[in-house]
C-alpha positions as CSV (number, residue, x, y, z in Angstrom):
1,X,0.0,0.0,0.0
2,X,1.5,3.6,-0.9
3,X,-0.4,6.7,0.0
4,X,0.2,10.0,-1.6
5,X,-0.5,13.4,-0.3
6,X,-2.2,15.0,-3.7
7,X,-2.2,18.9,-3.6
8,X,-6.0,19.3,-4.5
9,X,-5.9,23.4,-4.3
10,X,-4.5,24.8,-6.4
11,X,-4.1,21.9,-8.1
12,X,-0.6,20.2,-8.7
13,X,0.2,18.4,-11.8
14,X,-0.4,15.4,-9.6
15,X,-3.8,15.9,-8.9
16,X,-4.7,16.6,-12.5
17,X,-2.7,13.4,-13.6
18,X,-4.6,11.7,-11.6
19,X,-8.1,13.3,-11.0
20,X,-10.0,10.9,-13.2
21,X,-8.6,7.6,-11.8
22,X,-9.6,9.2,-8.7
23,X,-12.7,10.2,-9.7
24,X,-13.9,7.1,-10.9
25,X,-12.8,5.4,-7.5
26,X,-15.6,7.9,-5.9
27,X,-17.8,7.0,-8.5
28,X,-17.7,3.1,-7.7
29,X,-17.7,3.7,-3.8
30,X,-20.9,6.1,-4.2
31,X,-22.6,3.5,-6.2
32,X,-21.9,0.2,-3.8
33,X,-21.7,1.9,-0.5
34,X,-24.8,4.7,-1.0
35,X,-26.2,2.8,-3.7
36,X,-26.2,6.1,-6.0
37,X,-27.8,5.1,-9.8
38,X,-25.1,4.7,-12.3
39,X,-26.8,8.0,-13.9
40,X,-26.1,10.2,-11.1
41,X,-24.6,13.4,-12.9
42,X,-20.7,13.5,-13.3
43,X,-18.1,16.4,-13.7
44,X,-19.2,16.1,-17.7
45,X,-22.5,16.9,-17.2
46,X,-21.9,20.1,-15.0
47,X,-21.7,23.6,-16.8
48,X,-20.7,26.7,-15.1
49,X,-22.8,29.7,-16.8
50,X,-21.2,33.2,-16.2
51,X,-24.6,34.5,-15.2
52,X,-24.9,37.6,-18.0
53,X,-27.5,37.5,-21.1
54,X,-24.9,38.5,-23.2
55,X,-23.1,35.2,-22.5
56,X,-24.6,33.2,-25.2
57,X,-24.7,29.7,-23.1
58,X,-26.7,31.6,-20.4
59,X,-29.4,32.9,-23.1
60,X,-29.5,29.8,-24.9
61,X,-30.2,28.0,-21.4
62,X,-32.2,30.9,-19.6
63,X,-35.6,29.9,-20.5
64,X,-35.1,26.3,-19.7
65,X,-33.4,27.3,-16.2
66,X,-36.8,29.6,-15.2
67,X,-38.6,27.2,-16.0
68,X,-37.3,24.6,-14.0
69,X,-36.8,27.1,-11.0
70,X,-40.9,27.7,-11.7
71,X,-41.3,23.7,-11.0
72,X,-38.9,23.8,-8.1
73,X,-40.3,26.5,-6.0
74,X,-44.0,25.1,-7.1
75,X,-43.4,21.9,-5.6
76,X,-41.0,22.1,-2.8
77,X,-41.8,25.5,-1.3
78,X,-45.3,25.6,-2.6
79,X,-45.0,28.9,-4.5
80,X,-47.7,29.9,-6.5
81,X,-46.9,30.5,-10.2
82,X,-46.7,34.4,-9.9
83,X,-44.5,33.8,-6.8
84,X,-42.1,32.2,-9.5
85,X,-42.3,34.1,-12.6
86,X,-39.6,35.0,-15.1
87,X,-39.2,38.4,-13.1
88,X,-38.9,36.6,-9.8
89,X,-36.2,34.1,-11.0
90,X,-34.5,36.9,-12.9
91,X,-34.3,39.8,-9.6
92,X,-33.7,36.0,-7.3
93,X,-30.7,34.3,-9.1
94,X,-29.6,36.4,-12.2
95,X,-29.4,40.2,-11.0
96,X,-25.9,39.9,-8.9
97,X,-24.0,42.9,-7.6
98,X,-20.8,41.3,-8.7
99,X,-19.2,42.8,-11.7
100,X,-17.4,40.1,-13.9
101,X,-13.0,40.0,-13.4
102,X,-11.3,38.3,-14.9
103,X,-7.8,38.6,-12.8
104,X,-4.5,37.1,-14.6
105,X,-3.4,35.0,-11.3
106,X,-7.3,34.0,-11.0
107,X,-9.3,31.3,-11.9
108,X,-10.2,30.5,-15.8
109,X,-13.6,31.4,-15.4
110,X,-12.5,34.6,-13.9
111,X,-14.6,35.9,-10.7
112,X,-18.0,37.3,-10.8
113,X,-21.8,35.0,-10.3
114,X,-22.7,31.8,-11.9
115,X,-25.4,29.3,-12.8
116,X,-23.6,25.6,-12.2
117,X,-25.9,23.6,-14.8
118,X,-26.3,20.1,-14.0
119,X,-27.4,18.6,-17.2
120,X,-28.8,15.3,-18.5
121,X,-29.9,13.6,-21.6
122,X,-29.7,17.0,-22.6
123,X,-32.1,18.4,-20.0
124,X,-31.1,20.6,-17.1
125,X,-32.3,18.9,-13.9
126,X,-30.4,21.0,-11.7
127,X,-29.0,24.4,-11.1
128,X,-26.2,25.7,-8.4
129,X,-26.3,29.4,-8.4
130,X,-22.9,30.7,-6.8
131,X,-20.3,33.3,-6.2
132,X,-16.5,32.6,-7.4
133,X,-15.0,35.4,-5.4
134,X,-10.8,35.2,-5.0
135,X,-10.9,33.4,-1.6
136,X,-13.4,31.4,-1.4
137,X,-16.5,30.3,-3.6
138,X,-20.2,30.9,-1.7
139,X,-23.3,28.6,-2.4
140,X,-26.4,31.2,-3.0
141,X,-29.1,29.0,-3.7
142,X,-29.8,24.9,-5.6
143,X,-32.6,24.4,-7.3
144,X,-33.5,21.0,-8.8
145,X,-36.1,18.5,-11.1
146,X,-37.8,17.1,-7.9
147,X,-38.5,14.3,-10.2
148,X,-34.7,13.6,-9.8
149,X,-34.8,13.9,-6.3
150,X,-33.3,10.4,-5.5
151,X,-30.1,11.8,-7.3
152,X,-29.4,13.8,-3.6
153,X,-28.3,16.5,-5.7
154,X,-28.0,19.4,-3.5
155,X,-25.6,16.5,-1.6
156,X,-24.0,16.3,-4.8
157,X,-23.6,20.1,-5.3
158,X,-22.2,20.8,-1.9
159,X,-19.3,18.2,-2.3
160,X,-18.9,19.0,-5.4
């Protein structure tokens, strides 16, 4: 047995040599142990969505993402439909008083808000809306497809 001490953050050329060997040791223990579906959502399936509507992703994906907010906050907070509108998910999740910055020693993405898309079959079934700021990233809100709600996905979300 040989253990390795991996720096994870920022990540060494270690880690990223070895992140998907790792990764799919997760994958098998989260299936056996917690029984987690083979179709759970992996790192492929996640998109992270500067949240501006002059980001082409986000506008292509924006309707799709209210709607499923709409379904969300129907059925798990028990919203009614004008508590949930377009305007509602817009001044909620998308208005942000970060500006976008994109800072050479910072992350690719840069720094700013975004919409962490958890897609599948082609179908968003989850969304993470967070902050990257420089020292740390904050969680504002999960929303989800409760129809998917054996996925654990705002488990998923936080460890991820």
């Amino acid at each position: 047995l040989k253990v390795r001490v991996v720096r994870s953050s920022p990540p060494s050329s270690q880690f990223k040599a070895t992140f998907q060997e790792s990764y799919q040791v997760y994958k098998r223990y989260q299936m056996v142990i917690h029984k987690d579906p083979p179709d759970k959502p992996t790192i492929n399936q996640v998109r992270l969505v500067p949240v501006s509507f002059e980001d082409p992703q986000f506008k292509a994906s924006f309707n799709q993402s209210a709607t499923l907010f709409a379904k969300y906050q129907m059925s798990v907070h028990k919203d009614t439909p004008s508590d949930c509108g377009e305007n509602e998910f817009t001044r909620f999740l998308c208005d942000s008083p970060l500006e976008a910055e994109h800072a050479p020693n910072g992350p690719e993405c840069g720094y700013g808000s975004f919409h962490q898309q958890y897609w599948l079959d082609g179908k968003i079934i989850a969304v993470g809306v967070i902050d990257i700021l420089p020292y740390c990233v904050s969680s504002v809100y999960l929303y989800y497809d409760p129809e998917f709600s054996f996925l654990s996905l705002g488990v998923y979300s936080a460890l991820r």
